[in-house]
ZALOZA-401123 format. One line per field, with one value per residue (C-alpha): residue number from 1; x, y negated, z. Coordinates in pm, 1 decimal, decimal comma. Each point is the difference from the previous one (the first is absolute). Layout:
<atoms>
num = [NUM | ...]
X = [X | ...]
Y = [Y | ...]
Z = [Z | ...]
</atoms>
This chain:
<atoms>
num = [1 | 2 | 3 | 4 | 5 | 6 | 7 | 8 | 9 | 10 | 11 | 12 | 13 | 14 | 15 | 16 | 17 | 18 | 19 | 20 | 21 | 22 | 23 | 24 | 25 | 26 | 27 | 28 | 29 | 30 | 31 | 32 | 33 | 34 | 35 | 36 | 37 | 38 | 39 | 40 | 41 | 42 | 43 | 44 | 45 | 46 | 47 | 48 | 49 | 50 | 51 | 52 | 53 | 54 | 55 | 56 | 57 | 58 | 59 | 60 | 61 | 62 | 63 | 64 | 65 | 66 | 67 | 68 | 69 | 70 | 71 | 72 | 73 | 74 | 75 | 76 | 77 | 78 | 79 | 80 | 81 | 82 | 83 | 84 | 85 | 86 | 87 | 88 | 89 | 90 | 91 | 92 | 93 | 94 | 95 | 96 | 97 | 98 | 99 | 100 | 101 | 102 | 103 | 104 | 105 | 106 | 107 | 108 | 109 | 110 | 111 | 112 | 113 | 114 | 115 | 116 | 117 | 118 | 119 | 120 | 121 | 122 | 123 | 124 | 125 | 126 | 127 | 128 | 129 | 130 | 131 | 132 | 133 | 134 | 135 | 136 | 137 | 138 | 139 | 140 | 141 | 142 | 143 | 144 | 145 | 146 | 147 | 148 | 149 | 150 | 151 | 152 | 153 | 154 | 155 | 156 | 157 | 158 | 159 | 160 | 161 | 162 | 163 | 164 | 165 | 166 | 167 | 168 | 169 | 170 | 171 | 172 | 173 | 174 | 175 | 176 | 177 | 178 | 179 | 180 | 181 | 182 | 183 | 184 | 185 | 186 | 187 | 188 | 189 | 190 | 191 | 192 | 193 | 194 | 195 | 196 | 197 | 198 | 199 | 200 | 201 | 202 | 203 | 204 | 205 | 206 | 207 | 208 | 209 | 210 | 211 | 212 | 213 | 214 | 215 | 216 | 217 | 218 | 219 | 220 | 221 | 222 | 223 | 224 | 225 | 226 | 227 | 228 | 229 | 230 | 231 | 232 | 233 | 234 | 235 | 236 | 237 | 238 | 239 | 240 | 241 | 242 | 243 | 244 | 245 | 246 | 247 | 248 | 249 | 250 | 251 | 252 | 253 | 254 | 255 | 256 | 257 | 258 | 259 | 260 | 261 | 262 | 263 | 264 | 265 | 266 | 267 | 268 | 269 | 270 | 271 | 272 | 273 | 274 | 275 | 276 | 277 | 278 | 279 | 280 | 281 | 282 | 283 | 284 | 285 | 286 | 287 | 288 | 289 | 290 | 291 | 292 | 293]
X = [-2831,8 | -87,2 | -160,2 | 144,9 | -39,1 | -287,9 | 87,8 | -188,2 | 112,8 | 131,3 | 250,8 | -150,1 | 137,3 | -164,9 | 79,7 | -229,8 | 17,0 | -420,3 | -78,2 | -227,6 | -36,2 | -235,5 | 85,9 | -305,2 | -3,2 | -188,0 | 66,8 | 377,0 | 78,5 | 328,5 | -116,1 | 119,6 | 356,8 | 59,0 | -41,5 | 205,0 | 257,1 | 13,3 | 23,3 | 294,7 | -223,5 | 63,1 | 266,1 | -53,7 | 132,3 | 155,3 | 21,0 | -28,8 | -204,8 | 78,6 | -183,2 | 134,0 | 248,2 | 84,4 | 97,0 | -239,7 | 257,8 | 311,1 | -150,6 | -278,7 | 67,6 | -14,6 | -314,6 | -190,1 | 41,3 | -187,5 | -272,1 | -259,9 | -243,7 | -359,3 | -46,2 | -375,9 | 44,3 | 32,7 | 363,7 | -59,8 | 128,8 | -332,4 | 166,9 | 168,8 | -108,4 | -99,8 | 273,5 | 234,4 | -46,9 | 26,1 | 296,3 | 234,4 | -131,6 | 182,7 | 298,1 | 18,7 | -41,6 | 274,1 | -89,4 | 120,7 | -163,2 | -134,1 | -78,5 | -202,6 | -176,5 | -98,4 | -62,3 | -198,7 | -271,9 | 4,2 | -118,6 | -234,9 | -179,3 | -18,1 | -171,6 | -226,5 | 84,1 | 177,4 | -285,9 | 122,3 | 367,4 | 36,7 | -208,4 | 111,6 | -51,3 | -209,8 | -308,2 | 27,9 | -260,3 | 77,6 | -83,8 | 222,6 | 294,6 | -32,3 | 89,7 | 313,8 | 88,0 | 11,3 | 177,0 | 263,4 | 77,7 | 30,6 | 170,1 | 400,0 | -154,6 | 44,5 | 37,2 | -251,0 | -245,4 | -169,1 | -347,1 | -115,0 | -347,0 | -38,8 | -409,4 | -16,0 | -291,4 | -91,6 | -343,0 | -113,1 | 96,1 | 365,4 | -3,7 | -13,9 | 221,6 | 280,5 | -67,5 | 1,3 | 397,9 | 73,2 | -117,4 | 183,0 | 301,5 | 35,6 | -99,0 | 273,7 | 257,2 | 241,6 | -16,1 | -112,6 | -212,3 | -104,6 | -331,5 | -62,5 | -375,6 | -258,8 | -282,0 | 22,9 | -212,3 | 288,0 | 251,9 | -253,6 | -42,9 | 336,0 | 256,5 | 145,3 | 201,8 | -112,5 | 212,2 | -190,3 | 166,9 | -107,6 | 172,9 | 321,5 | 9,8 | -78,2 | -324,0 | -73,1 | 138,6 | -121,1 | -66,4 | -371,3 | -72,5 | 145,3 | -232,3 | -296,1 | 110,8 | 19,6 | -259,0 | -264,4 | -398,1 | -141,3 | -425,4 | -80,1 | -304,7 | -228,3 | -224,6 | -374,5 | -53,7 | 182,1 | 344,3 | 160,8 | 211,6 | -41,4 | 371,5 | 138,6 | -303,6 | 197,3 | 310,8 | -100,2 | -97,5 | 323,6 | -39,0 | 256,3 | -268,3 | 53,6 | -262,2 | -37,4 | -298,3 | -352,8 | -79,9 | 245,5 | 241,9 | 297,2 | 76,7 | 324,2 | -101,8 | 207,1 | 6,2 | -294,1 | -234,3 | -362,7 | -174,5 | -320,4 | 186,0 | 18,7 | -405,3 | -83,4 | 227,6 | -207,6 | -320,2 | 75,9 | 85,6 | -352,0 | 246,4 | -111,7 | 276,5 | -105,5 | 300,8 | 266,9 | 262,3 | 245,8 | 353,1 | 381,1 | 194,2 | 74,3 | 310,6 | -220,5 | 47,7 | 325,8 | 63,9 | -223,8 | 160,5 | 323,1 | -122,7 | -123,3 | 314,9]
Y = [4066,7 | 225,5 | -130,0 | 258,1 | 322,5 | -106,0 | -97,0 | -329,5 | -110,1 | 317,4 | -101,8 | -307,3 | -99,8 | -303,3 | -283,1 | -313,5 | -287,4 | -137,2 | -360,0 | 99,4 | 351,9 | 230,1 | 241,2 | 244,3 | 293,0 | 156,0 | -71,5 | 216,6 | 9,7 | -196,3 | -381,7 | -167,9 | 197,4 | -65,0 | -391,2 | 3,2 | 209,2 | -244,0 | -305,3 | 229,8 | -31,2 | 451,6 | 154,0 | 248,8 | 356,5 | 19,2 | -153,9 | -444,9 | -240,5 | -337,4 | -330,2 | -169,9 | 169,2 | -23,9 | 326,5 | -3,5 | 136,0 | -190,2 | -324,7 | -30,4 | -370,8 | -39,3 | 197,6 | -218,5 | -306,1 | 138,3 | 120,1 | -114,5 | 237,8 | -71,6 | 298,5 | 136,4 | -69,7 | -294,1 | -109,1 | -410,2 | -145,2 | -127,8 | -322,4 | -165,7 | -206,3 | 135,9 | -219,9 | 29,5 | 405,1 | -5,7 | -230,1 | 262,4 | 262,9 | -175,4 | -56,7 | 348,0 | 105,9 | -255,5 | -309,2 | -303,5 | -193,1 | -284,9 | 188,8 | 258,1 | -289,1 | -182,6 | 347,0 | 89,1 | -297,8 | 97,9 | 350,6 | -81,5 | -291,9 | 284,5 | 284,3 | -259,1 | -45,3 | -381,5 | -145,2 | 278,2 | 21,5 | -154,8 | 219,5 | 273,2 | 327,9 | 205,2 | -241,9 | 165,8 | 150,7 | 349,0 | -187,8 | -267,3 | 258,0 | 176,8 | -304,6 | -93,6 | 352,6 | -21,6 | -371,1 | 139,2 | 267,8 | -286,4 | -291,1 | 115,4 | 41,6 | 373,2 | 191,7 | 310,3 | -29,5 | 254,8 | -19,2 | 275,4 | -9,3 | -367,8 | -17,7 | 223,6 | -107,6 | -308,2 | -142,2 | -2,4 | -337,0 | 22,5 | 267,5 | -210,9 | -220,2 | 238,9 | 190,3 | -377,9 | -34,5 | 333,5 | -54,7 | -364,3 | 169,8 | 264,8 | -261,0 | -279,9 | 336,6 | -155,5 | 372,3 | 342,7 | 108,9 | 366,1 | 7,7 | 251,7 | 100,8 | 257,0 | -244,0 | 139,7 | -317,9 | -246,9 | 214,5 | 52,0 | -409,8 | -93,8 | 273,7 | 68,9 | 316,4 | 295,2 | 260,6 | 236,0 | 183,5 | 369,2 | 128,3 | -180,2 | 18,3 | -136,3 | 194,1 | -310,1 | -327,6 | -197,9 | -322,9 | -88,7 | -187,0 | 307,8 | 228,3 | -211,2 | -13,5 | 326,6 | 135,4 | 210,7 | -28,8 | 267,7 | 45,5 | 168,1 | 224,6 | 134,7 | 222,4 | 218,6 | 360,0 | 271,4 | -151,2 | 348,2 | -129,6 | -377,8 | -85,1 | 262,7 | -226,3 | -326,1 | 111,9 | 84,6 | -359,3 | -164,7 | 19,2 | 88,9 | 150,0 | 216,3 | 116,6 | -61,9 | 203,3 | -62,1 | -202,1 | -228,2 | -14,2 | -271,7 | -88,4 | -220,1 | -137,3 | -51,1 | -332,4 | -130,0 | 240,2 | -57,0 | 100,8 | 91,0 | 272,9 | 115,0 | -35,3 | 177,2 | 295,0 | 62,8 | -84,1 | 276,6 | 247,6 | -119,4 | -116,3 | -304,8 | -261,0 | -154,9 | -212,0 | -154,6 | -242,3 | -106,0 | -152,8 | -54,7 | 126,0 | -228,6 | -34,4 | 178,8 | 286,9 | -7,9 | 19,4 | 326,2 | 179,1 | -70,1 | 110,8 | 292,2 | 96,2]
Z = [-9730,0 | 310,1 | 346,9 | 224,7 | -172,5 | -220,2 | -356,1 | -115,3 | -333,9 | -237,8 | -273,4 | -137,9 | -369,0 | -159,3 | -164,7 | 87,7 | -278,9 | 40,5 | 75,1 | 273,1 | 124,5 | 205,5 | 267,6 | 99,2 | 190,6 | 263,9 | 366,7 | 42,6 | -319,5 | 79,4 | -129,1 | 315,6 | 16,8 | -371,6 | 50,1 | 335,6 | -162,0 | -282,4 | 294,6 | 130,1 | 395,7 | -99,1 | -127,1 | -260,2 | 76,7 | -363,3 | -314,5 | -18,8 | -203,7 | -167,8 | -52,9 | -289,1 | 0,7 | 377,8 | 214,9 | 335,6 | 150,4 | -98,4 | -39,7 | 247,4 | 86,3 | -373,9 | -51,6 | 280,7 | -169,3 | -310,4 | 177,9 | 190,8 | 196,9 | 153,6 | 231,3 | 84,6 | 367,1 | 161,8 | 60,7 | 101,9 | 312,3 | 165,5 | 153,6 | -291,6 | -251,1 | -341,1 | -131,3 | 225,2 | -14,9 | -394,7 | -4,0 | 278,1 | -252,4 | -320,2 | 217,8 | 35,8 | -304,7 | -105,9 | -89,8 | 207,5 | 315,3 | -225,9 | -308,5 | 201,5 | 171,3 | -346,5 | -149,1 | 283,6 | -25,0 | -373,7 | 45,7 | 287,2 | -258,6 | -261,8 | 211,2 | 122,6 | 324,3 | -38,7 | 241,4 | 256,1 | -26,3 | 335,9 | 189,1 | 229,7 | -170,5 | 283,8 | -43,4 | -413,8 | -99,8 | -189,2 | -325,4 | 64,5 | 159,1 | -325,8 | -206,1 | 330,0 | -112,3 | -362,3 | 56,1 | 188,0 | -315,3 | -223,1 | 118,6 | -119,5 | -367,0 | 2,9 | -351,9 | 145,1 | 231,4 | 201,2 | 104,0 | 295,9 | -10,3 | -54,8 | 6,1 | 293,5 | 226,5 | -186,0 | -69,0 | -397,0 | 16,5 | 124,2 | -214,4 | -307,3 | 115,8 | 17,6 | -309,5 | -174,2 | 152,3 | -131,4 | -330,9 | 33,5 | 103,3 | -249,3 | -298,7 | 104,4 | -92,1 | 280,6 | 149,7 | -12,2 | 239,3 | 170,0 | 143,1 | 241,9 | 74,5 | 83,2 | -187,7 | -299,5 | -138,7 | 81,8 | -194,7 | -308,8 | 0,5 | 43,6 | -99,3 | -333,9 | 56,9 | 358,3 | 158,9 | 207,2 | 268,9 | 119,3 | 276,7 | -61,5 | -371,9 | -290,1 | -117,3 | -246,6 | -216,7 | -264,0 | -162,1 | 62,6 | -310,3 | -237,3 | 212,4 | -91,9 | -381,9 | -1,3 | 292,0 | -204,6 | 35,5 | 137,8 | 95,3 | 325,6 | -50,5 | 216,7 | -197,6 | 108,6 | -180,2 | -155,3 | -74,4 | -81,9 | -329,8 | 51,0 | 95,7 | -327,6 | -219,4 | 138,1 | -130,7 | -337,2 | -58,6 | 135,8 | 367,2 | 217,5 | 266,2 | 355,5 | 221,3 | 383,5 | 114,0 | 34,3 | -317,7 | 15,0 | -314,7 | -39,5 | -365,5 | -120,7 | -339,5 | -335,3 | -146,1 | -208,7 | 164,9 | 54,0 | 338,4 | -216,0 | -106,0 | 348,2 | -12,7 | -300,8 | 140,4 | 305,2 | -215,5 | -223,0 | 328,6 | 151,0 | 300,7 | 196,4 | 84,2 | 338,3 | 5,4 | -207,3 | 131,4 | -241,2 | 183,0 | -29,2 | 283,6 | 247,5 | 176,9 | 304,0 | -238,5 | -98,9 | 359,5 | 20,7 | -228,0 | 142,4 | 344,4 | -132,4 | -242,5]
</atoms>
């Protein structure tokens, strides 16, 4: 995919199978062109993509009725109704006057916003756009669902609220869904599988729950005293240990090991430990270490 003579997605290969799915990345790193290339609103330099089964391409009027997309900005027509706006938005995506009219009170009730279906949308507020957004995605039943940044600006509250339809979403298993955010907090509480982008490729995918079966301990030390030795004395007991510079020490730990070994080590090197901090990585770290790879 190139943008005049710049390059923005580089020979992508994946295959995408996970109930709900998040896309990271720092800002550039080609999240927004992937998803619009997907929507067919770009056309990709080289190369095509299918959703179930579907060519973008070939069978773009196909595609669109499978998928529903919530973008991050603000797309509503400020004089319509919320229901009249959600109901021209199932038409298009191919569902019939009436049934996009019943469908859209449906989805409207089910975001929460029954009580203001009939309201224009410019007296919204960006809580309540949000959830006309996210109606709007949802009201021809589609079999994947993108999110762009679906909490983006909302109060803790409003917050919840959306996080509760995502989870709602994903457990009804009516369709998959691919979550697109920079809070790494809403992916963590909601995804099961993240792809991280890095300069339009894939530096990163895995299955979230078989990273935290399988994500070691490790103790963060930050030690006061000779340490000449310390990280070689870690090792010998089990420890796979590296040293970052002034005192500090990070040690991944085998299984069944006890941090009072980790004591009686620096005991018997007259070493003070001034801090230990014993942690899992996080998904904020999995994203680190992609960065930084």
């Amino acid at each position: 995919m190139h943008f005049g003579e710049r390059e923005i997605l580089k020979s992508l290969r994946i295959v995408l199978s996970g109930r709900i799915i998040g896309l990271l990345g720092p800002n550039g790193a080609g999240k927004s062109t992937l998803i619009h290339t997907l929507l067919g609103f770009c056309a990709a330099s080289s190369g095509t993509a299918r959703i179930f089964g579907h060519n973008i391409r070939a069978e773009a009027d196909k595609v669109r009725t499978l998928v529903g997309y919530m973008p991050e900005n603000d797309s509503l027509i400020a004089d319509m109704t919320a229901v009249s706006f959600v109901r021209m938005m199932g038409e298009l995506s191919g569902l019939t006057e009436e049934a996009a009219l019943e469908r859209a009170h449906e989805v409207l009730f089910y975001v929460g916003l029954g009580e203001a279906r009939y309201r224009m949308l410019g007296t919204y507020s960006l809580g309540m756009r949000q959830l006309a957004k996210l109606a709007q995605a949802i009201v021809h039943g589609p079999r994947l669902l993108i999110l762009d940044e679906p909490t983006n600006g909302l109060d803790p509250a409003a917050r919840t609220r959306m996080i509760r339809l995502i989870h709602d979403m994903k457990d009804s298993g009516e369709m998959h869904l691919l979550l697109c955010s920079h809070l790494l907090r809403d992916v963590e509480e909601t995804c099961e599988d993240a792809l991280i982008l890095k300069q339009g490729r894939i530096v990163h995918y895995s299955n979230l729950e078989s990273e935290r079966r399988t994500n070691k301990r490790f103790v963060e030390i930050q030690t006061h005293g000779d340490d000449a030795g310390f990280a070689e004395a870690l090792s010998a007991i089990g420890c796979e240990c590296s040293a970052a510079g002034n005192g500090r020490f990070k040690a991944v730990l085998p299984e069944e090991f006890e941090l009072r070994e980790i004591y009686r080590v620096a005991a018997g090197r007259d070493l003070q430990l001034r801090r230990l901090n014993y942690r899992r990585d996080t998904l904020e770290d999995i994203f680190m270490k992609a960065m930084e790879d």
